[in-house]
C-alpha positions as YAML, in Angstrom:
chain: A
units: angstrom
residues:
- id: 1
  name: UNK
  ca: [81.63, 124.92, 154.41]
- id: 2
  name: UNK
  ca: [80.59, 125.58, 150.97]
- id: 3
  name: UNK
  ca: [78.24, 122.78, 149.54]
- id: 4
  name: UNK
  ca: [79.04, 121.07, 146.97]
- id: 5
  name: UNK
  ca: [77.60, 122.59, 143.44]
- id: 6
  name: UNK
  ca: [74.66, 120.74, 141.39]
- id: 7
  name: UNK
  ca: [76.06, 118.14, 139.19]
- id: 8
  name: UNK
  ca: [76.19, 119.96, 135.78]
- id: 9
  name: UNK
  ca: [77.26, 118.21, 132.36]
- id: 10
  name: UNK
  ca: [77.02, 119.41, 128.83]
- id: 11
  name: UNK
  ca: [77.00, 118.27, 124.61]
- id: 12
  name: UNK
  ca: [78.69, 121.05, 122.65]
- id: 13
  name: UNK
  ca: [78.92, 120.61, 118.61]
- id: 14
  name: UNK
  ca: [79.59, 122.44, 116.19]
- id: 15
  name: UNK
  ca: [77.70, 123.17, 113.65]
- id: 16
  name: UNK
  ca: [79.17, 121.38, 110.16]
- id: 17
  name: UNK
  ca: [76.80, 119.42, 109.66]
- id: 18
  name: UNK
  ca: [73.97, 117.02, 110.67]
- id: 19
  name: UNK
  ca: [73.94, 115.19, 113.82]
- id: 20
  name: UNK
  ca: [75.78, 111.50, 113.01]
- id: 21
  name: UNK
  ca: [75.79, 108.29, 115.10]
- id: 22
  name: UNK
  ca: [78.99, 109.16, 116.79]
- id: 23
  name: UNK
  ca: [78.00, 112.86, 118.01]
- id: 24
  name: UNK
  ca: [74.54, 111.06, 119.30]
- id: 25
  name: UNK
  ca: [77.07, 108.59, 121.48]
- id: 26
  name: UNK
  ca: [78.71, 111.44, 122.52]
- id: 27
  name: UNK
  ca: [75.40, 113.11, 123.71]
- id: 28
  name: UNK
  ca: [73.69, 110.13, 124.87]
- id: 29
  name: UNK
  ca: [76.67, 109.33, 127.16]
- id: 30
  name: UNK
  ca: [76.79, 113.04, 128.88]
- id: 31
  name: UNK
  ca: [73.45, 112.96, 128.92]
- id: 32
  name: UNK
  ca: [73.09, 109.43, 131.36]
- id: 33
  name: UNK
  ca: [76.19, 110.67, 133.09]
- id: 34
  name: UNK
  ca: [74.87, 113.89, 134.07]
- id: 35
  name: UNK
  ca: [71.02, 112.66, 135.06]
- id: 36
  name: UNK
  ca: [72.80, 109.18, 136.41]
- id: 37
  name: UNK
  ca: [74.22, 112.05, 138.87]
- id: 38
  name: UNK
  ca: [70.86, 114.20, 139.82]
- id: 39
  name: UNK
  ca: [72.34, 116.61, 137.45]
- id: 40
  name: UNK
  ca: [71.44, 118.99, 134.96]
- id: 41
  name: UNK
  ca: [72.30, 118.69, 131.02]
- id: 42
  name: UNK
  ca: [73.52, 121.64, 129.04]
- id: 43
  name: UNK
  ca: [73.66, 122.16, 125.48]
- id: 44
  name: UNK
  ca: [76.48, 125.07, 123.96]
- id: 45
  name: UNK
  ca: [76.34, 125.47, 119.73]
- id: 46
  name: UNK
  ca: [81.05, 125.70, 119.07]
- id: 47
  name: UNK
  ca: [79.72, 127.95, 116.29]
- id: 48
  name: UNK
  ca: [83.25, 129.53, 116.32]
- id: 49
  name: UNK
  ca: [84.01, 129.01, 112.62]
- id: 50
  name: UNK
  ca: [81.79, 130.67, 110.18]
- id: 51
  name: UNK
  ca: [83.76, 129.27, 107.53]
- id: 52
  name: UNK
  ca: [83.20, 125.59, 108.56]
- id: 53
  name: UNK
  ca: [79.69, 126.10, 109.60]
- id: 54
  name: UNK
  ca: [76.82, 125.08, 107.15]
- id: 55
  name: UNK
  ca: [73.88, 127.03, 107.19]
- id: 56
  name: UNK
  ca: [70.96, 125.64, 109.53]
- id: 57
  name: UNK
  ca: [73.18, 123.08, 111.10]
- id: 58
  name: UNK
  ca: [72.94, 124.13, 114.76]
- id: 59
  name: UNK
  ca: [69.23, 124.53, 114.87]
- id: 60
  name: UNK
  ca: [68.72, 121.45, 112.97]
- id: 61
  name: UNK
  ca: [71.00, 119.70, 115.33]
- id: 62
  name: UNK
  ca: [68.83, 121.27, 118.60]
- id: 63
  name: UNK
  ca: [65.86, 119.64, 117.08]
- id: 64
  name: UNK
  ca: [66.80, 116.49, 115.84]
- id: 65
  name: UNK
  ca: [68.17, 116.25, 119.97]
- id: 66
  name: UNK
  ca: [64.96, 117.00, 120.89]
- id: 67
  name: UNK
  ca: [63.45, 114.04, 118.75]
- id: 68
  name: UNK
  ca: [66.09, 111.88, 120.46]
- id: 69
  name: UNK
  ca: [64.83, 112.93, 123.86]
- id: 70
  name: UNK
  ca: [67.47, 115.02, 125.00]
- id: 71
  name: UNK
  ca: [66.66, 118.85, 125.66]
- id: 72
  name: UNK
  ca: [69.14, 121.81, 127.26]
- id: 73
  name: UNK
  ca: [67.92, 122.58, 131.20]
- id: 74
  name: UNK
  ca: [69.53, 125.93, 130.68]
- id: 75
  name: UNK
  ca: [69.01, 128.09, 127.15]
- id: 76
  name: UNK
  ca: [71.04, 127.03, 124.56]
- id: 77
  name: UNK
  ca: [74.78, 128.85, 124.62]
- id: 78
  name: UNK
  ca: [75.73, 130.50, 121.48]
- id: 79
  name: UNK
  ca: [79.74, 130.97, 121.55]
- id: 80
  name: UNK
  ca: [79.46, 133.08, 118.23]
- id: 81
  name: UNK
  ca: [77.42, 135.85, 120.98]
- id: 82
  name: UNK
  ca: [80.53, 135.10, 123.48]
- id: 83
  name: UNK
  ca: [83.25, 137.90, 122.09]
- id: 84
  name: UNK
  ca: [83.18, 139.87, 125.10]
- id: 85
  name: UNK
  ca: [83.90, 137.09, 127.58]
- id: 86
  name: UNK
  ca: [86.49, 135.73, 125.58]
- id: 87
  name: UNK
  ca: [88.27, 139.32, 125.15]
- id: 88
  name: UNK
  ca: [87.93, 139.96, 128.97]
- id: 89
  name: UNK
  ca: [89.46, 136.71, 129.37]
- id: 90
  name: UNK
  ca: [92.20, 136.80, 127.38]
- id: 91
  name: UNK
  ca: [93.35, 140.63, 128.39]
- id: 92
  name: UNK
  ca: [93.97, 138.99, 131.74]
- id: 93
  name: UNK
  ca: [96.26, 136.64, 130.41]
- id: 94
  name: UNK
  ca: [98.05, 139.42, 128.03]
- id: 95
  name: UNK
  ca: [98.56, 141.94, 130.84]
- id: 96
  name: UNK
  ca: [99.61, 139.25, 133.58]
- id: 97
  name: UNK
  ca: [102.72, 138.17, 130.94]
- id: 98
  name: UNK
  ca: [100.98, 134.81, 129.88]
- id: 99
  name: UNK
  ca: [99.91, 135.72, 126.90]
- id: 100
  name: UNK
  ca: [101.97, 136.88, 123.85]
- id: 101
  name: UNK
  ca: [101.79, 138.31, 120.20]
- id: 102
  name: UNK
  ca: [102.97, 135.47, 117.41]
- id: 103
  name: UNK
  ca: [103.35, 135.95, 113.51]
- id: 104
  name: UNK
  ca: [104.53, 132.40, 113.08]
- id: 105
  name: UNK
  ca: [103.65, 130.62, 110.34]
- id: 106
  name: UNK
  ca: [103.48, 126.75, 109.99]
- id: 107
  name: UNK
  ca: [106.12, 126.66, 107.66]
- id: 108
  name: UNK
  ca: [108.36, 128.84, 110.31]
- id: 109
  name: UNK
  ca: [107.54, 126.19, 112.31]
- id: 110
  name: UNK
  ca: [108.08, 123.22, 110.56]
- id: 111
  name: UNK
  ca: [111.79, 122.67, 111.76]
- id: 112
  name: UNK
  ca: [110.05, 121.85, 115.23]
- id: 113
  name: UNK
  ca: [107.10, 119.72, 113.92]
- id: 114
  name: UNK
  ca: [104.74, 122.81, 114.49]
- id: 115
  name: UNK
  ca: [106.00, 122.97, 118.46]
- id: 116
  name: UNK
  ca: [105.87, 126.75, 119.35]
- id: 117
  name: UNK
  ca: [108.34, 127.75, 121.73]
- id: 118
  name: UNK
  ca: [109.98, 131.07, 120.81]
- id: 119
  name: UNK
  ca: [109.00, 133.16, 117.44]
- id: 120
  name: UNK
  ca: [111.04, 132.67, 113.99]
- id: 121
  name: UNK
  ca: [108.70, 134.18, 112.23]
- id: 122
  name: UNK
  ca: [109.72, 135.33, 108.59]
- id: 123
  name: UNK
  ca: [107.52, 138.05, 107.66]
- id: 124
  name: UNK
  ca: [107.24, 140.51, 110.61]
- id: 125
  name: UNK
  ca: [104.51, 142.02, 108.94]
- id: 126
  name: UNK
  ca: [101.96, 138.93, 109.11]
- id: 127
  name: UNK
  ca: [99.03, 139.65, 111.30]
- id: 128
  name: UNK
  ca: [99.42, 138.15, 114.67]
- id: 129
  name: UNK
  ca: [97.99, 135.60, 116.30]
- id: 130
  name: UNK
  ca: [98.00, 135.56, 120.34]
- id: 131
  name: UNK
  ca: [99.20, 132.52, 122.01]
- id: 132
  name: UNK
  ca: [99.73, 131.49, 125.75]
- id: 133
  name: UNK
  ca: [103.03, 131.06, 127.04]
- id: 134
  name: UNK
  ca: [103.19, 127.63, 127.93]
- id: 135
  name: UNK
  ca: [105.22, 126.83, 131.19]
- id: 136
  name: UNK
  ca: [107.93, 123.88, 131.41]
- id: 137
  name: UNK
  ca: [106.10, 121.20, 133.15]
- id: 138
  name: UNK
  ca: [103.80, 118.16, 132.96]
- id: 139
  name: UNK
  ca: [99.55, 118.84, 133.91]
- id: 140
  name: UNK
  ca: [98.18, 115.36, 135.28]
- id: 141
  name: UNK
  ca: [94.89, 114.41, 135.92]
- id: 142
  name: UNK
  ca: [92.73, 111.59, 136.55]
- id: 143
  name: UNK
  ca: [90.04, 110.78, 133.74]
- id: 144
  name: UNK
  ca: [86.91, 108.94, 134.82]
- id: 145
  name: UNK
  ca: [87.10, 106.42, 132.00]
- id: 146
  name: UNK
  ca: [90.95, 106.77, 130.94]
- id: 147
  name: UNK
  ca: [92.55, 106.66, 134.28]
- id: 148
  name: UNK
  ca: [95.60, 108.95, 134.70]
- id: 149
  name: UNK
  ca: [96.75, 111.17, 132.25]
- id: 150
  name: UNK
  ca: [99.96, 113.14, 131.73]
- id: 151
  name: UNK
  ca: [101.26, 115.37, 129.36]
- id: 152
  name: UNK
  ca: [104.64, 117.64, 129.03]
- id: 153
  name: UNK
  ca: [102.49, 120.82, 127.44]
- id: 154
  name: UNK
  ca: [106.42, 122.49, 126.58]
- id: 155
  name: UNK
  ca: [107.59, 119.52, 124.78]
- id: 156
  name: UNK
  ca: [104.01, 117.51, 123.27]
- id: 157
  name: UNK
  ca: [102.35, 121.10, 122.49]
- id: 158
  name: UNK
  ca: [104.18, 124.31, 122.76]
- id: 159
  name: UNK
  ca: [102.77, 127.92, 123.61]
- id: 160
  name: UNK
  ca: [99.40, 127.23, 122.03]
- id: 161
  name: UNK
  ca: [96.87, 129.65, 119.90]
- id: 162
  name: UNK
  ca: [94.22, 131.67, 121.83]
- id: 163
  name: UNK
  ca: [93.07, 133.75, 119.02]
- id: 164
  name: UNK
  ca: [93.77, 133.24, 115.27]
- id: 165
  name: UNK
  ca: [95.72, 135.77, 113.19]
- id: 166
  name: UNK
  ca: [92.11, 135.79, 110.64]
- id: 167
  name: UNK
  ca: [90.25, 136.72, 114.27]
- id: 168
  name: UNK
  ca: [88.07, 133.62, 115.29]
- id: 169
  name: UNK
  ca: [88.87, 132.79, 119.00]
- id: 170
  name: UNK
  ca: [90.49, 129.35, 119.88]
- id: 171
  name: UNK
  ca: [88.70, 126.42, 121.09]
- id: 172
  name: UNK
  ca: [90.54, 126.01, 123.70]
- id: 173
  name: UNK
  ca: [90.35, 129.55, 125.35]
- id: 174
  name: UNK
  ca: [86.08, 129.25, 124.05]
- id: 175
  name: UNK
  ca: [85.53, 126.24, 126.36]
- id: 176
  name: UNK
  ca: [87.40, 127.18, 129.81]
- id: 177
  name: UNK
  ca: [85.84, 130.23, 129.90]
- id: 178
  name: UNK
  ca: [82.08, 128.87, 128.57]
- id: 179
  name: UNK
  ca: [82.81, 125.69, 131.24]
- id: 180
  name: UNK
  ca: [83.44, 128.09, 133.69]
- id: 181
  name: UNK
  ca: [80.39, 130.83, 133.16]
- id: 182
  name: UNK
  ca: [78.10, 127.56, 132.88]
- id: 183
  name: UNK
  ca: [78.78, 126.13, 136.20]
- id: 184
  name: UNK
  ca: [79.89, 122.58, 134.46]
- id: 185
  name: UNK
  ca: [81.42, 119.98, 137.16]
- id: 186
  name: UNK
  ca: [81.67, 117.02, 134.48]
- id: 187
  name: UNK
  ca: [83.18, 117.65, 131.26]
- id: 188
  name: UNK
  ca: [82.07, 114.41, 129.34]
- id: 189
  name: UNK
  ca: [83.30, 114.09, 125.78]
- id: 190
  name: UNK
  ca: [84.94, 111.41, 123.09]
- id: 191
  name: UNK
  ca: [88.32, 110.80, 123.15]
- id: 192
  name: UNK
  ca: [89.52, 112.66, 120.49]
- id: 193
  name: UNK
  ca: [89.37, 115.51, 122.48]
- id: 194
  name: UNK
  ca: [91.99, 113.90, 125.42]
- id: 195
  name: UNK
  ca: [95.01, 115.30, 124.33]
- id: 196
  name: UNK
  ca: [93.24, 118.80, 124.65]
- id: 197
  name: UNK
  ca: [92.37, 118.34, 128.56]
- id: 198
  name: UNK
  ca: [95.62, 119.64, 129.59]
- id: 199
  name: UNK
  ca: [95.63, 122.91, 127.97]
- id: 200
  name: UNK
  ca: [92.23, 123.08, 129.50]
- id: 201
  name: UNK
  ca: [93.21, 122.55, 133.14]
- id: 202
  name: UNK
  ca: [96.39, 125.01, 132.65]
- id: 203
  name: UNK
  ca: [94.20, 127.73, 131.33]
- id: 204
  name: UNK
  ca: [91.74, 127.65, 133.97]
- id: 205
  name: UNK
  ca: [94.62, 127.45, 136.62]
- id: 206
  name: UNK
  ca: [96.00, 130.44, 135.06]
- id: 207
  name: UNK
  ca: [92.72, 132.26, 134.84]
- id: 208
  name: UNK
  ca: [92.10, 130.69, 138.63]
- id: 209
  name: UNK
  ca: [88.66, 129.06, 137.16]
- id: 210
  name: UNK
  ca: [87.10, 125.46, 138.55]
- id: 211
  name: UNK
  ca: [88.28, 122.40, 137.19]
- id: 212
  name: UNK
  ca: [85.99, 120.37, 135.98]
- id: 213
  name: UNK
  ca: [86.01, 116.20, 136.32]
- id: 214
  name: UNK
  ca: [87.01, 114.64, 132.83]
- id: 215
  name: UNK
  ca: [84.93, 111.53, 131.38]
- id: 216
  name: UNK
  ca: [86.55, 110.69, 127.61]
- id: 217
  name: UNK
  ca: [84.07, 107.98, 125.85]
- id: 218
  name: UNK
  ca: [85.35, 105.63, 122.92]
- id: 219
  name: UNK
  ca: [85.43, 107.26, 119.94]
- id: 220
  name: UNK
  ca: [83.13, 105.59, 117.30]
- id: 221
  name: UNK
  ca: [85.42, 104.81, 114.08]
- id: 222
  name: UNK
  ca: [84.95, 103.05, 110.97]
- id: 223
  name: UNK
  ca: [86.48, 100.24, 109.89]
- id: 224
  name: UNK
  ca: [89.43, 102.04, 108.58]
- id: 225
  name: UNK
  ca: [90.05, 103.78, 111.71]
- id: 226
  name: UNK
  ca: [88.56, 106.83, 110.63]
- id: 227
  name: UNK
  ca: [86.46, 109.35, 113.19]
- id: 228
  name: UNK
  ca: [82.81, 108.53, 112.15]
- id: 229
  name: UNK
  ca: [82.28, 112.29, 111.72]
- id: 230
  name: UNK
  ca: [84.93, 112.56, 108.45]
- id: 231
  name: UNK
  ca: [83.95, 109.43, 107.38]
- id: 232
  name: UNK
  ca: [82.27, 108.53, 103.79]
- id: 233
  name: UNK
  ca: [80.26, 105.90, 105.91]
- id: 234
  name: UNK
  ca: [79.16, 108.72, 108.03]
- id: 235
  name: UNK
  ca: [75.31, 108.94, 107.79]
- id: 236
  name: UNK
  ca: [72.49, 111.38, 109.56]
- id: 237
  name: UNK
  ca: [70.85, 109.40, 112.23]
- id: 238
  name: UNK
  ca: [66.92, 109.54, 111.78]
- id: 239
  name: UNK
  ca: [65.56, 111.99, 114.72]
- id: 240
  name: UNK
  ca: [61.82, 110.91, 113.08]
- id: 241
  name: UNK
  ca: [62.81, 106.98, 113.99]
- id: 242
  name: UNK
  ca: [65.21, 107.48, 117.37]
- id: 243
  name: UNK
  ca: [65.39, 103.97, 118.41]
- id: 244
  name: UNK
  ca: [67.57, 102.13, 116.35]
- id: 245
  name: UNK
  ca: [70.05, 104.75, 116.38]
- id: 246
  name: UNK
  ca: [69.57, 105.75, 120.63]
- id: 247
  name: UNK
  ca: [69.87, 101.74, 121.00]
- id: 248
  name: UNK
  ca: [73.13, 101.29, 118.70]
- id: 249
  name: UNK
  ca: [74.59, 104.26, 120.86]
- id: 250
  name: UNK
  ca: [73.60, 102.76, 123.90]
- id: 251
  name: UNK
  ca: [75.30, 99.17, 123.03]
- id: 252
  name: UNK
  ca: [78.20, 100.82, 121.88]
- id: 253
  name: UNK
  ca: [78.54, 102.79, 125.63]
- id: 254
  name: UNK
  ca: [78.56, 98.51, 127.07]
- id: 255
  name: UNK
  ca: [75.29, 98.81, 128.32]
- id: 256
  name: UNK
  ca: [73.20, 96.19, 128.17]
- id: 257
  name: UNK
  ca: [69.51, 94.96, 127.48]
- id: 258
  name: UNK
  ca: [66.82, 97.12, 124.72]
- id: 259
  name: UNK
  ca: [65.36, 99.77, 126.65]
- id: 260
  name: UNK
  ca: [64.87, 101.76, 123.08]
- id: 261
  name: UNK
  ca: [63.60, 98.72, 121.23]
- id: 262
  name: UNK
  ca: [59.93, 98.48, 120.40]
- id: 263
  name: UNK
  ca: [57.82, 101.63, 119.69]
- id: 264
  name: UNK
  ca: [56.53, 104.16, 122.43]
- id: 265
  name: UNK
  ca: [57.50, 107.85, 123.31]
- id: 266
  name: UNK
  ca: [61.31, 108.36, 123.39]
- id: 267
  name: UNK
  ca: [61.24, 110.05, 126.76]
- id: 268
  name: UNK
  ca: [59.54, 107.07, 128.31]
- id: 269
  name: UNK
  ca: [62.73, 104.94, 126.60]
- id: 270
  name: UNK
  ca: [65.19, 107.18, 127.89]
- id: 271
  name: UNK
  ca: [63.59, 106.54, 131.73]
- id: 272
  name: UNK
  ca: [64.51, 103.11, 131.64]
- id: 273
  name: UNK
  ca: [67.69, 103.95, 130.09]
- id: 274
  name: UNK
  ca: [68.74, 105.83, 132.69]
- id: 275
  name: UNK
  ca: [67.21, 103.16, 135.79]
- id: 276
  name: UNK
  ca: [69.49, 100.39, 133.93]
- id: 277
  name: UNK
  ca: [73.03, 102.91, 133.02]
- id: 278
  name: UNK
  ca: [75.93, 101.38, 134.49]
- id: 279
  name: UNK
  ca: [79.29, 103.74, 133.76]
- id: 280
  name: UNK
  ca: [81.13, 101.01, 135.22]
- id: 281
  name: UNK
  ca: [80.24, 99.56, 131.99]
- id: 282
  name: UNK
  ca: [81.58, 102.05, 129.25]
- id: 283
  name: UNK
  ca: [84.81, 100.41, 128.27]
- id: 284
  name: UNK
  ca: [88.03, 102.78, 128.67]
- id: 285
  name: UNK
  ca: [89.09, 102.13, 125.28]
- id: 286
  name: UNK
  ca: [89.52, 105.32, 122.81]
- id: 287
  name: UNK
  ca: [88.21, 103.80, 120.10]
- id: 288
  name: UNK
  ca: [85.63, 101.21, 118.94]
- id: 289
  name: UNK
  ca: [83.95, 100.35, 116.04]
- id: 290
  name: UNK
  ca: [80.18, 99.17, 116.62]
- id: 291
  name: UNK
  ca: [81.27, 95.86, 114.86]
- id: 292
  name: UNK
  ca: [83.64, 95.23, 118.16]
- id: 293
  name: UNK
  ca: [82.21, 93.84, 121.37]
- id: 294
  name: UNK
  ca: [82.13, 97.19, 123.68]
- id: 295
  name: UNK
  ca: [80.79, 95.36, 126.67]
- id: 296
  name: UNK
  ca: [82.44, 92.86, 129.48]
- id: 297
  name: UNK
  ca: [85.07, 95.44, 130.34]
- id: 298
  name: UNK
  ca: [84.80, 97.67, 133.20]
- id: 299
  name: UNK
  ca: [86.46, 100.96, 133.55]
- id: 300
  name: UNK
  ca: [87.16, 102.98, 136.55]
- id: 301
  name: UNK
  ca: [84.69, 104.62, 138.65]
...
């Protein structure tokens, strides 16, 4: 019988801009859920999009997680240096049928709300983009904080981008394959990110990768509803003072006592941290502000 594999989690940004409160949730919470495990902690840099990227983000980002305690166990993984993988990946899709040229535009698409399911495209001459052919049916799976999850990929998505017409390769073909080549059992995340799970799961079924368990924290908002990241109210956390913002993170995940109040070395905060996490205790809601109580509500195990 093969043993079961090291408990292996990860934090993957990308790199527009400077760490915020809600990416340090989002860190903090894979973080505790990976060591809560006996696991190891991963960092990969999404630095997929030059044009989105701002210059010294990701290393600035690497260090301020260092300030905050939290340091890769593996070398940091740089999808920009990933081409090859991506390319091998994606041939097998093309030559097994699942995987098709598209010169669709959005406006082509607009009759169908942007739902690709067979090309109208009006200029034949557009450089193509590559999709996957998406297969009639409904992926399920069982989130760790969102309980069951369905979605019809045909009707809710349609046959979905791989590679861009402009060249950058698609998130969601970047991650399955980096998941995979990482060895990462625990995929924990915010919630903005649940409605991409299922193309996740069918591309590594098609590709015959492991599936990964799915963990999908609240998203932080602001009070208008807004993800904290694209918010005006969005503001750099302080990696020279990690306290206030490591203890606002942790309140916001429902857990409760100060283990980062007070002064003293960060790592020595994080300890405790980690003897008092509860996940039992992050509430499976998909969105919070840190003005709403976030505690007293237990989601599944």
């Amino acid at each position: 019988m093969t043993p079961n594999p090291r408990p292996r989690g990860r934090f993957a940004p990308s790199p527009t801009g400077a760490l915020h409160l809600g990416s340090l949730v989002a860190a903090l919470g894979s973080w505790l859920m990976a060591r809560h495990r006996g696991g190891d902690w991963l960092v990969r840099m999404e630095d997929l999009d030059p044009a989105r990227e701002v210059p010294g983000a990701a290393e600035q980002q690497i260090q301020d997680l260092a300030a905050f305690g939290m340091t890769s166990d593996a070398p940091v993984l740089w999808q920009s240096r990933r081409g090859d993988a991506y390319a091998a990946a994606l041939q097998r899709l093309v030559a097994a049928g699942l995987a098709f040229e598209c010169r669709c535009s959005r406006s082509d698409l607009a009759a169908t709300g942007g739902i690709h399911r067979r090309c109208v495209a009006g200029n034949r001459q557009r450089p193509a983009a590559i999709r996957l052919r998406v297969p009639d049916q409904v992926v399920e799976f069982n989130d760790g904080l969102q309980g069951r999850q369905a979605q019809s990929l045909a009707t809710d998505v349609g046959d979905f981008v791989l590679r861009r017409a402009d060249g950058p390769w698609a998130y969601q073909l970047a991650v399955v394959v980096d998941d995979a080549a990482q060895g990462i059992t625990d995929v924990v995340r915010g919630a903005d990110l649940l409605d991409s799970t299922p193309r996740q799961i069918l591309l590594q079924r098609q590709l015959g990768l492991p599936e990964p368990a799915y963990a999908h924290l609240p998203l932080l908002v602001d009070a208008h509803g807004n993800k904290l990241g694209k918010s005006l109210a969005s503001m750099p956390v302080d990696p020279t003072a990690p306290g206030p913002a490591l203890l606002a993170a942790w309140r916001f995940l429902g857990q409760p006592g100060q283990p980062f109040a007070g002064t003293g070395a960060v790592e020595a905060a994080l300890a405790r941290a980690l003897a008092d996490f509860d996940p039992r205790r992050i509430p499976p809601v998909l969105h919070a502000t840190l003005d709403e109580p976030v505690s007293g509500t237990v989601g599944p195990t």
